[in-house]
ZASE-425013 format. One line per field, with one value per residue (C-alpha): residue number from 0; residue in three letters; y negated, x negated, z negated; chain. Coordinates in Angstrom, 2 decimals, always signed. Layout:
! ZASE-425013
num: c(NUM	...)
residu: c(ALA	...)
north: c(Y	...)
east: c(X	...)
up: c(Z	...)
chaine: c(A	...)
END
This chain:
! ZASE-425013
num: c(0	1	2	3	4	5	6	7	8	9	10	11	12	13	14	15	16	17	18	19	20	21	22	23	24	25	26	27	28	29	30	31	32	33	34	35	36	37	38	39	40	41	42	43	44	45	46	47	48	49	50	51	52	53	54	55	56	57	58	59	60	61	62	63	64	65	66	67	68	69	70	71	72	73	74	75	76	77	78	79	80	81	82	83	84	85	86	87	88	89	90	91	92	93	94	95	96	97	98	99	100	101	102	103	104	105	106	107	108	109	110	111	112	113	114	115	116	117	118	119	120	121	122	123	124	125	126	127	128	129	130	131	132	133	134	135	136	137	138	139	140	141	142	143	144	145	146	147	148	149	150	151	152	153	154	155	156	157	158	159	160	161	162	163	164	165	166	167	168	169	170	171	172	173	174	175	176	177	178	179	180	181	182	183	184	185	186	187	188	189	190	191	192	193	194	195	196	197	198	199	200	201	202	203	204	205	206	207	208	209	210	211	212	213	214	215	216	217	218	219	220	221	222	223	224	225	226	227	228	229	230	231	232	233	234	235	236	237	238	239	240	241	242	243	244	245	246	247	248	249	250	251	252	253	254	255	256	257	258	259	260	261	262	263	264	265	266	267	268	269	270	271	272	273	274	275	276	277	278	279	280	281	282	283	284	285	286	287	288	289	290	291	292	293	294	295	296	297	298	299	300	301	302	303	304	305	306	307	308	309	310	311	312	313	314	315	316	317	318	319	320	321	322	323	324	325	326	327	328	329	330	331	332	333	334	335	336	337	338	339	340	341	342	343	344	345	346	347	348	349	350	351	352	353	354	355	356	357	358	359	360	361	362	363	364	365	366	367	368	369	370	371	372	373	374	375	376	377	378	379	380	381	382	383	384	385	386	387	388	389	390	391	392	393	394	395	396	397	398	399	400	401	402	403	404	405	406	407	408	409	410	411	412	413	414	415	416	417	418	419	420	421	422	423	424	425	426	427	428	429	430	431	432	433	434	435)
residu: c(UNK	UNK	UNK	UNK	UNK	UNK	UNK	UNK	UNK	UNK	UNK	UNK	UNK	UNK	UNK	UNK	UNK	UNK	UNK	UNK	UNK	UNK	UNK	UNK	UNK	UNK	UNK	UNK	UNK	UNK	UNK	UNK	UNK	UNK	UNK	UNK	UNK	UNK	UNK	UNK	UNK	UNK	UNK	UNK	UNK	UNK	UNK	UNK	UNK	UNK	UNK	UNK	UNK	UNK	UNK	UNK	UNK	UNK	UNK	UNK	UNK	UNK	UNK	UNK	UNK	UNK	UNK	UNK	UNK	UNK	UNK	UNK	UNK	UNK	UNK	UNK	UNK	UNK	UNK	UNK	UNK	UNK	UNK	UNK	UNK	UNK	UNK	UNK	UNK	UNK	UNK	UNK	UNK	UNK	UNK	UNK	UNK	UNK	UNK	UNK	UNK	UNK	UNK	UNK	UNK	UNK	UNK	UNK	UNK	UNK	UNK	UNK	UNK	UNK	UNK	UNK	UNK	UNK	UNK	UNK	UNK	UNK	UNK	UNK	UNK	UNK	UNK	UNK	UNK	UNK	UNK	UNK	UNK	UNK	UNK	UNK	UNK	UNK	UNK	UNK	UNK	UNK	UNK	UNK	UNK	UNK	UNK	UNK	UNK	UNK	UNK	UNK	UNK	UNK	UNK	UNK	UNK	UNK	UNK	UNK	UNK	UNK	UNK	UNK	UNK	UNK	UNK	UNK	UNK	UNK	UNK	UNK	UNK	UNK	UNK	UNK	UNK	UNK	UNK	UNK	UNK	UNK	UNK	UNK	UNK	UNK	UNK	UNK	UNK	UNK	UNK	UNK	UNK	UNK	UNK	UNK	UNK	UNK	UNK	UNK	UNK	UNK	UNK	UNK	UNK	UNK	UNK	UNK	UNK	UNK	UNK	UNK	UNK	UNK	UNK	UNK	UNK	UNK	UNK	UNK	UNK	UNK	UNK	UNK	UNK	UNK	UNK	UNK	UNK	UNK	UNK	UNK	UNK	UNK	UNK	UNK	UNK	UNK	UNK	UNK	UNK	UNK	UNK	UNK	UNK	UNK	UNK	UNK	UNK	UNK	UNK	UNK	UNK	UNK	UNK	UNK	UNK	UNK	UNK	UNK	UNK	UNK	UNK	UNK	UNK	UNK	UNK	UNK	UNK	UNK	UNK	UNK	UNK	UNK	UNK	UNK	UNK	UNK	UNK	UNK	UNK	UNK	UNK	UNK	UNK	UNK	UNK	UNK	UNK	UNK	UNK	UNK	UNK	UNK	UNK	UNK	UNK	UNK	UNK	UNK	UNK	UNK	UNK	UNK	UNK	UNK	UNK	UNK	UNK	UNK	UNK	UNK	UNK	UNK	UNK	UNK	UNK	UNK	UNK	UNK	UNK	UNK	UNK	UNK	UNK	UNK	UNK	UNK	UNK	UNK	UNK	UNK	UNK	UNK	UNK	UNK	UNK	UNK	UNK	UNK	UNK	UNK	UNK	UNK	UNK	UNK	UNK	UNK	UNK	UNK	UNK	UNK	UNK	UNK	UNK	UNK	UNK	UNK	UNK	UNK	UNK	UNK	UNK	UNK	UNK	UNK	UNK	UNK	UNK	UNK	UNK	UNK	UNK	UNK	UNK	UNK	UNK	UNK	UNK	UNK	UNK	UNK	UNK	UNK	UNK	UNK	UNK	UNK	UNK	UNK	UNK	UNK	UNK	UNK	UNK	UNK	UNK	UNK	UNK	UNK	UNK	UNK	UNK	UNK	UNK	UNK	UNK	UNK	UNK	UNK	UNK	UNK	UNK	UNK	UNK	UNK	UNK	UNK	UNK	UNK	UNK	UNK	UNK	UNK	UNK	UNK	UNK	UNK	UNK	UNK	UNK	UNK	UNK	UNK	UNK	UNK)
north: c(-109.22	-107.84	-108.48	-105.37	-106.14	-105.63	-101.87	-100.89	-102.99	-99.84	-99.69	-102.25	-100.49	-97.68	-95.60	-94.89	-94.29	-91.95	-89.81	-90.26	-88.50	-86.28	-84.42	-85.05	-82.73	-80.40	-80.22	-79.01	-76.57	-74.91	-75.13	-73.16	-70.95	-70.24	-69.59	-66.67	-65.19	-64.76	-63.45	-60.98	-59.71	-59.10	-57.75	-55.17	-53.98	-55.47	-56.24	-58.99	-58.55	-58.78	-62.27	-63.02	-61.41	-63.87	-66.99	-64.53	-64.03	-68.27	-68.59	-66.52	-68.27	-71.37	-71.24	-70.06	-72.78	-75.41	-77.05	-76.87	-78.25	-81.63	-82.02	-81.63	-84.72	-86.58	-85.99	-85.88	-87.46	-86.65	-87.00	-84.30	-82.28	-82.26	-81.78	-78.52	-77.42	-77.95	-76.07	-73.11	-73.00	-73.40	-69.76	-68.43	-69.45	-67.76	-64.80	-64.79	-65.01	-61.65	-59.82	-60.71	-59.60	-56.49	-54.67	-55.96	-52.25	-53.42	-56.35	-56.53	-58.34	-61.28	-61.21	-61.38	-64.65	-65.91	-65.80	-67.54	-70.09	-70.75	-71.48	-73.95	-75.80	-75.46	-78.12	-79.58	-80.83	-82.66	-84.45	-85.27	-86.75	-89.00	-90.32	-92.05	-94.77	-95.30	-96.04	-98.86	-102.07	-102.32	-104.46	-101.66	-98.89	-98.04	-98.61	-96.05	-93.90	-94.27	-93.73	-91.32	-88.55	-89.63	-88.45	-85.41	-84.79	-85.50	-82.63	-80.39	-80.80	-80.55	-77.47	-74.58	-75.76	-75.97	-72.83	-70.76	-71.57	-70.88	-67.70	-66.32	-66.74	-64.11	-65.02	-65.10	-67.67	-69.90	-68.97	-70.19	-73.56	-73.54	-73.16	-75.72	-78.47	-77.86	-78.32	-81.59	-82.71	-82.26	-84.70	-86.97	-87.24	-87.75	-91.30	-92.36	-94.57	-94.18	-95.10	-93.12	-90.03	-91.17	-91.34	-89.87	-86.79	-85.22	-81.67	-78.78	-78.13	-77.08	-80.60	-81.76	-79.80	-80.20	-84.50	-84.45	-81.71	-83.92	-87.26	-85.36	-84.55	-87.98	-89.72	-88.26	-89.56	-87.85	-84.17	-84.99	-85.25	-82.32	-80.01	-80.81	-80.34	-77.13	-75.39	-76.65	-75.23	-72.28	-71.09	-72.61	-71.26	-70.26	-71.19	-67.94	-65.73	-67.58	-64.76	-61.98	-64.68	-65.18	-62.00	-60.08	-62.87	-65.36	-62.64	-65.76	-65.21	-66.30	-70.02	-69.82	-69.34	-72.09	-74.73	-73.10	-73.95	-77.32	-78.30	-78.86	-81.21	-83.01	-83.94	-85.26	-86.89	-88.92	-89.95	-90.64	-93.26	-94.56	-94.92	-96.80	-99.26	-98.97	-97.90	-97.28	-99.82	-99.44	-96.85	-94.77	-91.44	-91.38	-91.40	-88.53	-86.10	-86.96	-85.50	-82.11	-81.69	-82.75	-79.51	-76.89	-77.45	-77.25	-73.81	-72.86	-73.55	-71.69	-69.02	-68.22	-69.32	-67.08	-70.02	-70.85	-74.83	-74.53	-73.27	-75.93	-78.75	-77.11	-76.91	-80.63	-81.73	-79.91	-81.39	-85.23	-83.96	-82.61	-85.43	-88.75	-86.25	-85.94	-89.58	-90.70	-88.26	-88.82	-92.99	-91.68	-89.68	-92.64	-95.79	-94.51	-92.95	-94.35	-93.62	-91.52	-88.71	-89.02	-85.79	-83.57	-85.09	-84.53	-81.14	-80.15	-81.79	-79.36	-76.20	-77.01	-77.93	-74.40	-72.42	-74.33	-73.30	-70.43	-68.79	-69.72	-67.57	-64.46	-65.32	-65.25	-62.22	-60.34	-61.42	-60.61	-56.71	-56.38	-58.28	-58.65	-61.64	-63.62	-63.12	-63.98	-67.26	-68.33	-67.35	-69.36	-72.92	-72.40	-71.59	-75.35	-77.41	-75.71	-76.49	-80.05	-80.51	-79.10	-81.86	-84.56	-83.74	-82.78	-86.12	-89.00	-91.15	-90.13	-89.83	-93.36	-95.37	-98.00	-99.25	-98.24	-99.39	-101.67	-100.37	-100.18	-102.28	-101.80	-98.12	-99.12	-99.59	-101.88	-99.39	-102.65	-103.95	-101.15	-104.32	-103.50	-106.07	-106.96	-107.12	-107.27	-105.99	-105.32	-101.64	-99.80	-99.83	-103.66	-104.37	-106.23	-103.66	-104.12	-102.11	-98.92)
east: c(-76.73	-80.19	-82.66	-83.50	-87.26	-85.86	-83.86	-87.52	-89.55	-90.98	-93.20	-95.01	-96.87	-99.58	-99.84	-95.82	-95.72	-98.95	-96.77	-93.94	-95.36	-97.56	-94.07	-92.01	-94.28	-94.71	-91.42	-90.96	-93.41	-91.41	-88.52	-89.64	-90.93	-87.72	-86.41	-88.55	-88.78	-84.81	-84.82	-87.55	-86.12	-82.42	-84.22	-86.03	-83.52	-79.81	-79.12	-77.93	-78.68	-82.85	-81.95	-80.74	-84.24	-86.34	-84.99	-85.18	-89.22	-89.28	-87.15	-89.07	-92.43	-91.17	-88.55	-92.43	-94.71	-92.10	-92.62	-96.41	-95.70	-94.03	-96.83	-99.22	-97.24	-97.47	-101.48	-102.98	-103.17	-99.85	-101.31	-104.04	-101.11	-99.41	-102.71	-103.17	-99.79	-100.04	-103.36	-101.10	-98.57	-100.73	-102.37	-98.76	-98.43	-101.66	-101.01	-97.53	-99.14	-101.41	-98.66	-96.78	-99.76	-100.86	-97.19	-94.51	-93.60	-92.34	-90.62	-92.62	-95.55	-93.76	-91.59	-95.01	-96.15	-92.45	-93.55	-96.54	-94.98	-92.58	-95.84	-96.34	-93.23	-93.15	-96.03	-94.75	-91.18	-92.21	-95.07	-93.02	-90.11	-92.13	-94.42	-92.39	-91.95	-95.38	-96.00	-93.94	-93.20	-90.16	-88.13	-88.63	-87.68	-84.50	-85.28	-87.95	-85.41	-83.68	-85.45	-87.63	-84.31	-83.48	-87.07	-86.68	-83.39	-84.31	-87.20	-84.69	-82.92	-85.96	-87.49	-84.98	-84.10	-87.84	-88.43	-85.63	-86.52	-90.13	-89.66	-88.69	-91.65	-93.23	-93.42	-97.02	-96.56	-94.28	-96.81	-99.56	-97.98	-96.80	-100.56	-101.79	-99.05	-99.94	-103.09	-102.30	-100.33	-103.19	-105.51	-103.00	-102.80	-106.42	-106.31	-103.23	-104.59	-101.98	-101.91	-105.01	-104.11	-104.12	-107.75	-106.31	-104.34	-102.16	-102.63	-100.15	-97.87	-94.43	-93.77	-95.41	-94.11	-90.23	-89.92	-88.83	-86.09	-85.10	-84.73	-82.22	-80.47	-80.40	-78.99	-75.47	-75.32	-78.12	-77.69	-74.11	-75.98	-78.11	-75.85	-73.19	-75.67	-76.97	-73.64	-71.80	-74.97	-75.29	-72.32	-71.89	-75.55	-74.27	-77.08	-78.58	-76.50	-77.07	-79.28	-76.48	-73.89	-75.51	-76.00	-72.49	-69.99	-70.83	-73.38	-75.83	-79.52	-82.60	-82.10	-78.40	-79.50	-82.11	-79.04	-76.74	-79.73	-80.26	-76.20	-76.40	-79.56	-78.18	-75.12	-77.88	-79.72	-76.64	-75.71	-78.70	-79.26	-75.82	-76.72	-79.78	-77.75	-75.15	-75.95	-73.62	-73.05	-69.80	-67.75	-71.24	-69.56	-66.56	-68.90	-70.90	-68.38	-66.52	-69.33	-69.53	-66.03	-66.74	-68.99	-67.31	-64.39	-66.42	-68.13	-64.68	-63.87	-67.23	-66.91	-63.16	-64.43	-65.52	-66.10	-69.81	-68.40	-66.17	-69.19	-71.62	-68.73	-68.67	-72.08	-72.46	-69.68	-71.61	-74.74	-73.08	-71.51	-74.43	-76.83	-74.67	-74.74	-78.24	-78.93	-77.39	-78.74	-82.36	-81.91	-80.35	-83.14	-85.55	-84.61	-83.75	-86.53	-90.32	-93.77	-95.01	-92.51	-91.45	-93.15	-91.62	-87.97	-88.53	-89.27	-85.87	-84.43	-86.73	-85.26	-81.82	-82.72	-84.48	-81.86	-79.00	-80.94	-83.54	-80.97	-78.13	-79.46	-79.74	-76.54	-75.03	-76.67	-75.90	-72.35	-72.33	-73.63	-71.23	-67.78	-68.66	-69.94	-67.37	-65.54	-69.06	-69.26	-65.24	-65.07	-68.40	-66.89	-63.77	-66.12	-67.74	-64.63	-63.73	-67.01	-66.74	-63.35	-65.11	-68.47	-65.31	-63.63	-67.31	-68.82	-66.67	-69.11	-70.70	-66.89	-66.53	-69.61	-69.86	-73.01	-76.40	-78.44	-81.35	-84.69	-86.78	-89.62	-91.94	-92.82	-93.27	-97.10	-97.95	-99.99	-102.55	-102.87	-101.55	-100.21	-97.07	-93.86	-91.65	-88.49	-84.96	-82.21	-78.68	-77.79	-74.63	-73.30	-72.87	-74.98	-78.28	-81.55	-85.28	-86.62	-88.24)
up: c(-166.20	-165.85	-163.08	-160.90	-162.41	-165.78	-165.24	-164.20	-166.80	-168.41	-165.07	-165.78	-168.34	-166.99	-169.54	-169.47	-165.61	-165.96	-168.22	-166.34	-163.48	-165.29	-167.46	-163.80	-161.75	-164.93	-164.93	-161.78	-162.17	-165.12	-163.30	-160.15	-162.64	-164.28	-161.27	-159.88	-163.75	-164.09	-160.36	-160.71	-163.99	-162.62	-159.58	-161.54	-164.03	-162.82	-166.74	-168.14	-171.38	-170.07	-168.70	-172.71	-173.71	-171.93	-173.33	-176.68	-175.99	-175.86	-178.73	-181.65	-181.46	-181.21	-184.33	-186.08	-184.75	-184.32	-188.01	-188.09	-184.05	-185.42	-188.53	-185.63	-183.67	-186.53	-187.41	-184.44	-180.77	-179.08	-175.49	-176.41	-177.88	-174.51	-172.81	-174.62	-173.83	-170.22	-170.70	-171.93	-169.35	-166.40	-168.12	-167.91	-164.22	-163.81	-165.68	-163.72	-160.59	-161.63	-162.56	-158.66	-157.15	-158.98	-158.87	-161.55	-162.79	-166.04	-167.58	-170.91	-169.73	-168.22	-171.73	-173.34	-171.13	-171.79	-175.52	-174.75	-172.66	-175.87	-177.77	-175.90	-175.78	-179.75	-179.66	-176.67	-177.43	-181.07	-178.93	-176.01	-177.98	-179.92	-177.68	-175.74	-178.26	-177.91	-174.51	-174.41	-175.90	-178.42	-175.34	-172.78	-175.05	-174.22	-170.21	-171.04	-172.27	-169.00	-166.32	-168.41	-169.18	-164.92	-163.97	-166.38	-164.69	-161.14	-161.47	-162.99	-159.54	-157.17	-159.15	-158.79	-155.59	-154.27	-156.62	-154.66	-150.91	-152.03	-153.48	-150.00	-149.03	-152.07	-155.96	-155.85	-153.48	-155.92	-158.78	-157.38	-156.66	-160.73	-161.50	-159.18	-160.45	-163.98	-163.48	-161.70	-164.56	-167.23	-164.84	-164.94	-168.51	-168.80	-168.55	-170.72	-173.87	-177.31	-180.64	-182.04	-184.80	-188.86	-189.85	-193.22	-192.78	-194.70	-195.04	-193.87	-197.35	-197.49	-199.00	-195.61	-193.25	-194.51	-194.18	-191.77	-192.31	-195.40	-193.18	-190.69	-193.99	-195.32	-191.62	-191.22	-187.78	-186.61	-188.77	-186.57	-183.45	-183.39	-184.82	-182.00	-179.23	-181.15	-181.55	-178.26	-176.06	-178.14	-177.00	-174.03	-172.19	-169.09	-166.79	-168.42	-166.42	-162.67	-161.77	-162.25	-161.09	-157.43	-157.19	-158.32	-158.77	-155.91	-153.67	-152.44	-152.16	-154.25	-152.37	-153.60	-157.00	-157.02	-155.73	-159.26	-160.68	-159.54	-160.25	-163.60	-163.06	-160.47	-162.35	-165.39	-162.76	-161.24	-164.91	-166.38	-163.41	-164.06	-167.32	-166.89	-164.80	-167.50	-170.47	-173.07	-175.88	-177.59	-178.74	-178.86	-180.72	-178.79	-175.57	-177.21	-178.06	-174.74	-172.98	-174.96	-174.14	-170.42	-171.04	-172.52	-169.94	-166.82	-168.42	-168.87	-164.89	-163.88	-165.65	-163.85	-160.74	-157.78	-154.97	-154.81	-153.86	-157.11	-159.57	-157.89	-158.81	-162.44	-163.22	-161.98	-164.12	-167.13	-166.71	-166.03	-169.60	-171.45	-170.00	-171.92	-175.24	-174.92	-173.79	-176.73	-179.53	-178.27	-178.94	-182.15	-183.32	-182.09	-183.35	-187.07	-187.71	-188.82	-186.66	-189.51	-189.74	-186.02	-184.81	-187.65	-187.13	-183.63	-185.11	-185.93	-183.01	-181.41	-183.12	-182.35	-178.82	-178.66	-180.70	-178.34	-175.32	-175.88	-178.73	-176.40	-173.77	-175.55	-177.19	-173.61	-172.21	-175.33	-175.09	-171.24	-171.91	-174.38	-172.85	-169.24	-166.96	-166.79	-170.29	-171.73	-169.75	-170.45	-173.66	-174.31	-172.69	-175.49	-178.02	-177.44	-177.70	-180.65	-182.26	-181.26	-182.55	-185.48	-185.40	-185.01	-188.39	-190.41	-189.27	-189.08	-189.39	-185.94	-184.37	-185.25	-184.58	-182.28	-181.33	-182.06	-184.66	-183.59	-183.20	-186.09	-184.65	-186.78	-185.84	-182.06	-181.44	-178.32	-175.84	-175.28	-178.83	-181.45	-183.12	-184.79	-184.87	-187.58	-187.36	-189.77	-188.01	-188.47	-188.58	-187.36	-190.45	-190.47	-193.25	-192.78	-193.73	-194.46	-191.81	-192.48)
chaine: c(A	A	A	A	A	A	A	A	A	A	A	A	A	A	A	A	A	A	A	A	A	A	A	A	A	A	A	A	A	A	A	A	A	A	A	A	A	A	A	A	A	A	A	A	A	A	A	A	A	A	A	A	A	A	A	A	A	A	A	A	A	A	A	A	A	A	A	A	A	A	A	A	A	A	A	A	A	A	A	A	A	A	A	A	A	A	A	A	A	A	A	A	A	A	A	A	A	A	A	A	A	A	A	A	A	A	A	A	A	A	A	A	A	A	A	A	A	A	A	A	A	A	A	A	A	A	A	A	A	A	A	A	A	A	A	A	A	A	A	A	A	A	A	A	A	A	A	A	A	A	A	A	A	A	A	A	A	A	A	A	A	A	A	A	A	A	A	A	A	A	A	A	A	A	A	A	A	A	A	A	A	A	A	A	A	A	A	A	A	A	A	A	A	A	A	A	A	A	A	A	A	A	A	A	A	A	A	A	A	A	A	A	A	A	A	A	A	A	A	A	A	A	A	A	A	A	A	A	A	A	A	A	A	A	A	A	A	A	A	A	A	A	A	A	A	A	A	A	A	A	A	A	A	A	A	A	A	A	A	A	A	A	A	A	A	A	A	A	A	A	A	A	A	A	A	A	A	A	A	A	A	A	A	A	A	A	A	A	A	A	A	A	A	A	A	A	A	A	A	A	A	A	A	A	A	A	A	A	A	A	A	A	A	A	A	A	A	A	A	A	A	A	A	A	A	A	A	A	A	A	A	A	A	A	A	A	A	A	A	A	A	A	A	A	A	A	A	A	A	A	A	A	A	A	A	A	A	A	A	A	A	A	A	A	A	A	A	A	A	A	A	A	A	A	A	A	A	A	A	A	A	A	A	A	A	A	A	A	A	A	A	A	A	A	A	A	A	A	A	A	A	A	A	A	A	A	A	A	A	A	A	A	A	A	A	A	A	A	A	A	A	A	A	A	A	A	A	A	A	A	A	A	A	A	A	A)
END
């Protein structure tokens, strides 16, 4: 059994708790953001299908930037990378904030930011996936993994829930606070030392920008992995539709919104901590799917449900569900693939992560203008257990996995001595491998 020391060993290493805290209180700044942007819009036009057309505005740059995003990961200094992008969404806080306090008489500029703001997460996502590994030691890895997705989680439930009581008080009021945590987040960053960028880069070809597509095609398990989370989201995005939900369905207020908003989260939160204390090491795919199916059956219950206590229960149960899918894709995606191409196959976990959730908004709100609320929503939660049943009879392989393969230790860089480790492992498979 573990010392307490040990859960938490990733601590010991600054660079990883600098991070830590820097993406935590970005985090929350997004959230609280998201918060006042879907209530604003509603409040303006009372359509859902506008709610769809913000995560739409997020969604088209980043399917364009995402691949040249994950060569970028792979080229240059991630923790510049992420400085930039906080850079970028501390201007859409600001340009947010101009827009509260000038008169919002139209919803096309804060589209246009929300397109700006996806910009940013194209470069974002590659760099924040695949830095991870190297902030840390191989041994602390997968406690890094941990208590990095419970942080991640733990925001998600402070930031619509801070977000909502705030906006009471005025959204140029919640802005301003966005803009001054970003900016807080980019000092923090500042000091964090990693693996320096390839002094010989590759340049930006086709051939380049497409390894890492091919490497997702080659692993089975994870092509299984990402296209489950992609398809069961997709159609299951109802946290989309909270805004008209408070307001026509369950009638709360901004503050009830930001707790809807904060359910899922908290649910994550509460199982990613579980999971740190207990992680999951056998019967790995049967966990995964488990918790896709744990989430298409609580959007199923929300979307029938008119009790504000019942849809808070629901959209717990759907983040406790979505959070042990996405705790065990992310390890997935990690330990199988090498250093080198890490940023572009974080790439393509990146578009399905953004077509699941950006896509899956638009999908929803589209869905909702054309069938209704709460048909959209139910209708939705079916459509995800039938696509997992689905992922369970394409991949097989995934369905019946057991453990997780060992970490390929030769792509984790020490943060103090950029030494590299060898090690031969044994993979899932059973079979003993030269690592990669």
């Amino acid at each position: 059994m573990p010392s307490l020391s040990e859960k938490f060993s990733a601590f010991r290493h600054r660079n990883f708790t600098l991070y830590l805290t820097a993406r935590f209180i970005a985090t929350v700044a997004v959230q609280m953001q998201s918060v006042a942007v879907g209530w604003q819009v509603y409040e303006k036009t009372g359509d859902a299908l506008d709610l769809g057309l913000i995560g739409l505005a997020q969604f088209a740059p980043f399917a364009l930037l995402i691949l040249f995003a994950g060569h970028a990961a792979d080229q240059y200094n991630r923790k510049w990378i992420l400085i930039g992008c906080f850079l970028l969404e501390f201007v859409c806080g600001a340009l947010l904030l101009v827009f509260s306090l000038t008169g919002l008489h139209s919803v096309w500029p804060v589209f246009a930011v929300m397109a700006l703001f996806g910009s940013a997460r194209a470069f974002m996502m590659p760099a924040t996936q695949s830095i991870l590994i190297n902030l840390v030691p191989a041994g602390s890895f997968s406690n890094a993994v941990a208590i990095n997705s419970s942080a991640f989680h733990i925001a998600v439930i402070v930031g619509p829930s801070l977000g909502g009581w705030i906006y009471l008080f005025g959204p140029d009021t919640l802005y301003t606070l966005v803009s001054a945590l970003m900016a807080l987040a980019v000092v923090l960053m500042l000091p964090i030392r990693v693996q320096p960028a390839p002094s010989k880069r590759e340049p930006a070809t086709w051939h380049t920008l497409l390894e890492g597509l091919r490497f997702v095609r080659s692993r089975p398990v994870i092509l299984g992995a990402i296209s489950l989370d992609l398809f069961a989201v997709l159609f299951g995005g109802a946290t989309a539709l909270l805004p008209a939900y408070a307001s026509d369905v369950l009638h709360v207020d901004a503050a009830g919104l930001g707790l809807l908003r904060t359910a899922p989260g908290a649910g994550a939160a509460i199982t990613a901590v579980a999971l740190g204390f207990a992680p999951i090491t056998r019967h790995v795919g049967r966990w995964m799917f488990g918790g896709v199916l744990l989430f298409g059956l609580a959007t199923v219950v929300f979307g029938y449900s008119h009790s504000f206590g019942v849809s808070l229960a629901a959209l717990l149960l759907m983040g406790a569900g979505d959070m042990v899918s996405v705790f065990i894709r992310h390890i997935l995606v990690q330990i199988e693939t090498p250093d080198s191409i890490r940023g572009r196959v974080s790439a393509v976990n990146s578009v399905f992560i953004g077509a699941s959730n950006e896509l899956g908004e638009f999908e929803s709100g589209f869905t909702a203008a054309w069938l209704g609320l709460m048909p959209a929503v139910v209708v939705g939660g079916f459509a995800t257990l039938v696509v997992t049943g689905l992922c369970m009879w394409w991949f097989p392989v995934l369905r019946t996995m057991d453990r997780f393969p060992e970490l390929l230790q030769e792509t984790v860089a020490s943060p103090t001595t950029n030494r590299r480790p060898r090690k031969k492992g044994k993979s899932f498979y059973g079979q003993r491998k030269r690592s990669r």
